[in-house]
C-alpha positions in Angstrom: 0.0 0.0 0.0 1.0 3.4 -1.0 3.0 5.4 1.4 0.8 8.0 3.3 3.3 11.3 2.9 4.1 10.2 -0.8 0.3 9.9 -2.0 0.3 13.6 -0.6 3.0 15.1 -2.1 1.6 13.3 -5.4 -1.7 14.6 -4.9 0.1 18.5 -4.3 2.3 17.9 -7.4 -1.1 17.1 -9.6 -3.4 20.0 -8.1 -0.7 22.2 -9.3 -0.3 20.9 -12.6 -4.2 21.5 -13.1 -3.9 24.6 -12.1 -1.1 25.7 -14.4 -3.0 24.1 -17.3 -5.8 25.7 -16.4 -4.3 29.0 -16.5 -2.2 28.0 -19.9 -5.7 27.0 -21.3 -7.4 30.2 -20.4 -4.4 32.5 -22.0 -4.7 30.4 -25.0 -8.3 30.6 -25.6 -7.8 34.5 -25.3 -4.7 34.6 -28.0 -7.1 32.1 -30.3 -9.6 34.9 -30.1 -7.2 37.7 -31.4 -5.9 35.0 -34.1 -8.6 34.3 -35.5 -9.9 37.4 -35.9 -6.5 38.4 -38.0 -7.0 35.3 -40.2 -10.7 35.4 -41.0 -10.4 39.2 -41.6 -7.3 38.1 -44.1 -9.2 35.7 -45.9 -11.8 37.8 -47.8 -9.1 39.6 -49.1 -6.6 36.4 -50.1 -9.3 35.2 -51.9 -10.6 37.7 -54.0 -7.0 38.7 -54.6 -6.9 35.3 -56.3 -10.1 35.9 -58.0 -9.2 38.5 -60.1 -6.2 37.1 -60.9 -7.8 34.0 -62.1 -9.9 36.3 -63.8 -7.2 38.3 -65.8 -5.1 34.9 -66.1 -4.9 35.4 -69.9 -2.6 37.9 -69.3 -0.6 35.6 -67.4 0.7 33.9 -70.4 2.2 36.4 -72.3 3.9 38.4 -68.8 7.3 38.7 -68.3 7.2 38.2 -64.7 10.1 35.6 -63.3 7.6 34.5 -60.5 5.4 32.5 -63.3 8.2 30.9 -65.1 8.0 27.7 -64.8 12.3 25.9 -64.8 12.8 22.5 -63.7 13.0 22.3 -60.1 16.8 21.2 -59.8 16.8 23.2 -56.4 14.0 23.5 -54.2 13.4 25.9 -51.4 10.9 24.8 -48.6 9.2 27.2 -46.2 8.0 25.3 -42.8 6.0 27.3 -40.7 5.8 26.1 -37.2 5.7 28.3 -33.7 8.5 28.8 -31.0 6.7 27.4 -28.6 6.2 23.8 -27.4 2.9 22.4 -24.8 0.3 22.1 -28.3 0.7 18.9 -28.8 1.6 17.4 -32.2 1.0 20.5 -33.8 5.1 21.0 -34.3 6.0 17.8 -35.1 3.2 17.0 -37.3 4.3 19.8 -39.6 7.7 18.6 -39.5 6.4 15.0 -40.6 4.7 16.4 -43.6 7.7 18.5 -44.6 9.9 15.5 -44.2 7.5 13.4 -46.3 7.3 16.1 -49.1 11.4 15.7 -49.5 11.3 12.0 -49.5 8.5 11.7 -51.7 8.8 14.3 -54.0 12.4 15.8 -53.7 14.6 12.9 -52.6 16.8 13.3 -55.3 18.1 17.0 -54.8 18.0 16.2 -51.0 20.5 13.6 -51.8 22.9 16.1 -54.1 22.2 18.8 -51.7 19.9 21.1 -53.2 17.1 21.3 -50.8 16.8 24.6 -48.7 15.0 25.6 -45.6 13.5 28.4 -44.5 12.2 27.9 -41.2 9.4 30.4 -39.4 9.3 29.2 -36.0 11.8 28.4 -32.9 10.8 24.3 -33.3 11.1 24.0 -36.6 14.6 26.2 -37.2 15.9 23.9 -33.9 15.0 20.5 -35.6 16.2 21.2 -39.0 19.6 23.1 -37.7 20.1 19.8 -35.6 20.1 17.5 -38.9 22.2 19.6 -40.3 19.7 20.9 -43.3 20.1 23.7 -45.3 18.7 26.2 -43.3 18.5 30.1 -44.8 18.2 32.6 -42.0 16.4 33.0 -38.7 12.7 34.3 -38.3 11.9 33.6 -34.7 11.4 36.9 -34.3 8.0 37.3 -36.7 5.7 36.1 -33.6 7.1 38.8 -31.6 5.5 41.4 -33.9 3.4 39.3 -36.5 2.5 42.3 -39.3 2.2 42.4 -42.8 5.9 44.6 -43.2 7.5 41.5 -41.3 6.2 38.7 -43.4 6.8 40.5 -46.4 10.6 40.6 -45.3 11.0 37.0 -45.4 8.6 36.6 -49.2 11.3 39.7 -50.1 14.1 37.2 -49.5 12.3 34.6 -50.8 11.4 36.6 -54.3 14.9 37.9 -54.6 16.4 34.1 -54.4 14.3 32.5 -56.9 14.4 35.4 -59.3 18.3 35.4 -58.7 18.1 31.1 -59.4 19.0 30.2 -56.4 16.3 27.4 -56.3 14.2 26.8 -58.7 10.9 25.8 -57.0 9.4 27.1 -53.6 7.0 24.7 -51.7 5.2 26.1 -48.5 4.1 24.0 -45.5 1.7 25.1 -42.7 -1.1 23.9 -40.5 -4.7 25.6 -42.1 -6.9 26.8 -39.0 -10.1 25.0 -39.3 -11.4 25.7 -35.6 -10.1 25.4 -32.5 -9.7 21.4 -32.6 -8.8 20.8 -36.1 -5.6 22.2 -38.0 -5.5 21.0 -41.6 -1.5 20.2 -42.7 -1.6 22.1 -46.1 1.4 22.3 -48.4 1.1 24.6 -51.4 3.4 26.1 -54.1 4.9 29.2 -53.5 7.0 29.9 -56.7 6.4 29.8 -59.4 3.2 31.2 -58.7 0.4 28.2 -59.6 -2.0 29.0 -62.7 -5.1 30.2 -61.4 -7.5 27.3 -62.1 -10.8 28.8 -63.2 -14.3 26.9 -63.2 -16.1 26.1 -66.6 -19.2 28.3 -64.8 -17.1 31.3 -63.9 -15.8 31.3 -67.2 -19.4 31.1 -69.3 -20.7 33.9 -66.8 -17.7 36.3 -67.1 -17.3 36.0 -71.0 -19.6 38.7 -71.6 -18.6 41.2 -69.4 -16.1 43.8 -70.7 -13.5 44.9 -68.1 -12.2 48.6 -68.0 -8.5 48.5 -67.1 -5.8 51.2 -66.0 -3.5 51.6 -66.5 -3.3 48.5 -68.3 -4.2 45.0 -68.0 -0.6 43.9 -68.2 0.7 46.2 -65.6 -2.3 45.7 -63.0 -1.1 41.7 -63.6 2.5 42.7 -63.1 2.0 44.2 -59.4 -0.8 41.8 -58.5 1.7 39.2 -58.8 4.2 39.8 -55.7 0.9 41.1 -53.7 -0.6 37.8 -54.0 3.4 35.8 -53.6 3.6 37.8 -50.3 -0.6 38.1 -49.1 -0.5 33.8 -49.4 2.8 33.7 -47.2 1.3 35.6 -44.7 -1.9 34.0 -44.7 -0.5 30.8 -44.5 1.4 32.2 -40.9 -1.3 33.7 -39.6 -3.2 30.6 -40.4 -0.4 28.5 -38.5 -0.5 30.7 -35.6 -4.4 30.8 -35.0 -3.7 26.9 -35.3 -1.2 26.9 -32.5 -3.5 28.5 -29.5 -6.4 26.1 -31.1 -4.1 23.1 -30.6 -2.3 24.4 -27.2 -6.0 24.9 -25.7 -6.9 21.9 -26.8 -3.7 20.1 -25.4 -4.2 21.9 -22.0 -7.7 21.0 -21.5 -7.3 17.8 -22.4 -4.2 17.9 -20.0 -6.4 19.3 -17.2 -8.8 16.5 -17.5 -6.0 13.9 -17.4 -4.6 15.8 -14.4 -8.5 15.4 -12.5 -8.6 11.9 -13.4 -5.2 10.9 -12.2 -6.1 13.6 -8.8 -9.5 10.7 -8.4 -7.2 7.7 -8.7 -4.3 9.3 -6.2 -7.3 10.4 -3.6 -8.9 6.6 -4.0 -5.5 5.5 -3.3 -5.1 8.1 -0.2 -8.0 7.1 1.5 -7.3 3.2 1.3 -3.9 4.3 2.4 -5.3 5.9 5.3 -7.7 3.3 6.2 -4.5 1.1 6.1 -3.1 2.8 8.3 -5.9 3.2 10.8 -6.7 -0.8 10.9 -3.1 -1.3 11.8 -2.6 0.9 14.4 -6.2 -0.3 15.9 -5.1 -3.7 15.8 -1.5 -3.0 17.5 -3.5 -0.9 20.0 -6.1 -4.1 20.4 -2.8 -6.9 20.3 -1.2 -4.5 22.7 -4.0 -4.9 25.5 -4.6 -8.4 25.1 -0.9 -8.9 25.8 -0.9 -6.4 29.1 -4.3 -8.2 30.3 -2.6 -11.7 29.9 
């Protein structure tokens, strides 16, 4: 039977716990608020950004932009966004796991000659991939300190400036999609070159007889529209990934607070039988004690 003062100090030791994740739970749920209001208020914008690109993508064809040509992909960059901080779970890891899976599946063979880069956003994912010795470009821990627009589009700068330079090739992007607060959806997209828009059958009988008035011309308007939507997906795609981590932390703290109130029912069970231990013995030394004075 369980020693009395070590059942306690167990008991103390899980109390606290549940408290902590209580508190951890409660922060979270508040920075999944403000998240989620920055991502649903982005995506309005993403996508009718996409729309009208889809919508002028006949223009696409004939632009001179380097972020549409398509080369063969003999060096690929891959963007993993992850968070800094741990206590959510598998959201870290699983992101990891798809990014390793999209190397060995699809890019095994410029892993192997040393032609796959990685640009890491988030403390977890920079950490595991600077470990293993990867290619890793940079550091951008710091983007969750003050997560804007300007600082995204520092990292898509570098990013544009690399492939137009050659430097790779192909850029792949890998992030967790916010769903709601329990479910993140690993997504991996392409980055560069940017991916023709694909454009339903419907959309494209409905918007055949409507004449479009462009300035200053619809060449130009498809020229700057195409590094706005490069750098609007990036930082969807981290705003998405960090509305994911307080859903999955919260999740992972109330689901370690009930843990911790189950284990706190089994430690008290095990307390009071303990005690009750205890009790009987000292009841029946007390009892064996008498009989032997009254003999």
């Amino acid at each position: 039977m369980a020693n009395l003062k070590e059942v306690r100090i167990r008991i103390a030791s899980v109390q606290s716990t549940q408290q902590i994740t209580k508190a951890m739970k409660m922060v979270s749920a508040a920075k999944l608020k403000r998240a989620t209001n920055a991502i649903v208020q982005l995506r309005p914008y993403a996508t009718k950004l996409k729309e009208i690109l889809g919508n002028l993508s006949g223009s696409l064809e004939g632009s001179s932009s380097p972020f549409i040509q398509e080369r063969e992909p003999n060096k690929v960059l891959i963007v993993v966004v992850s968070s800094n901080r741990g206590l959510a779970g598998a959201f870290n890891m699983n992101v990891i796991k798809a990014t390793n899976n999209l190397i060995a599946e699809k890019y095994s063979e410029q892993y192997k000659n040393g032609n796959v880069s990685i640009v890491a956003i988030g403390k977890k994912s920079q950490d595991f991939y600077e470990k293993r010795s990867y290619k890793v470009i940079g550091n951008n821990n710091e983007v969750y300190t003050a997560l804007t627009f300007e600082n995204v589009t520092k990292i898509t700068d570098a990013i544009m400036a690399g492939f137009e330079k050659g430097e790779f090739d192909k850029v792949e992007l890998v992030y967790n999609r916010f769903k709601n607060a329990a479910v993140q959806i690993l997504t991996t997209e392409q980055l560069l070159p940017l991916p023709k828009a694909e454009t339903d059958l419907k959309e494209v009988k409905s918007s055949a007889n409507i004449d479009y008035i462009l300035e200053p011309s619809q060449e130009e308007i498809v020229e700057q529209l195409i590094p706005k939507s490069i750098k609007i997906q990036l930082y969807k795609a981290v705003l998405d990934s960090h509305a994911s981590e307080h859903g999955a932390r919260m999740t992972s703290m109330d689901k370690a607070t009930e843990n911790a109130g189950d284990l706190l029912k089994a430690l008290k069970l095990s307390y009071n039988q303990a005690r009750q231990a205890a009790i009987t013995t000292e009841l029946t030394e007390i009892v064996s004690g008498a009989a032997a004075l009254n003999g």
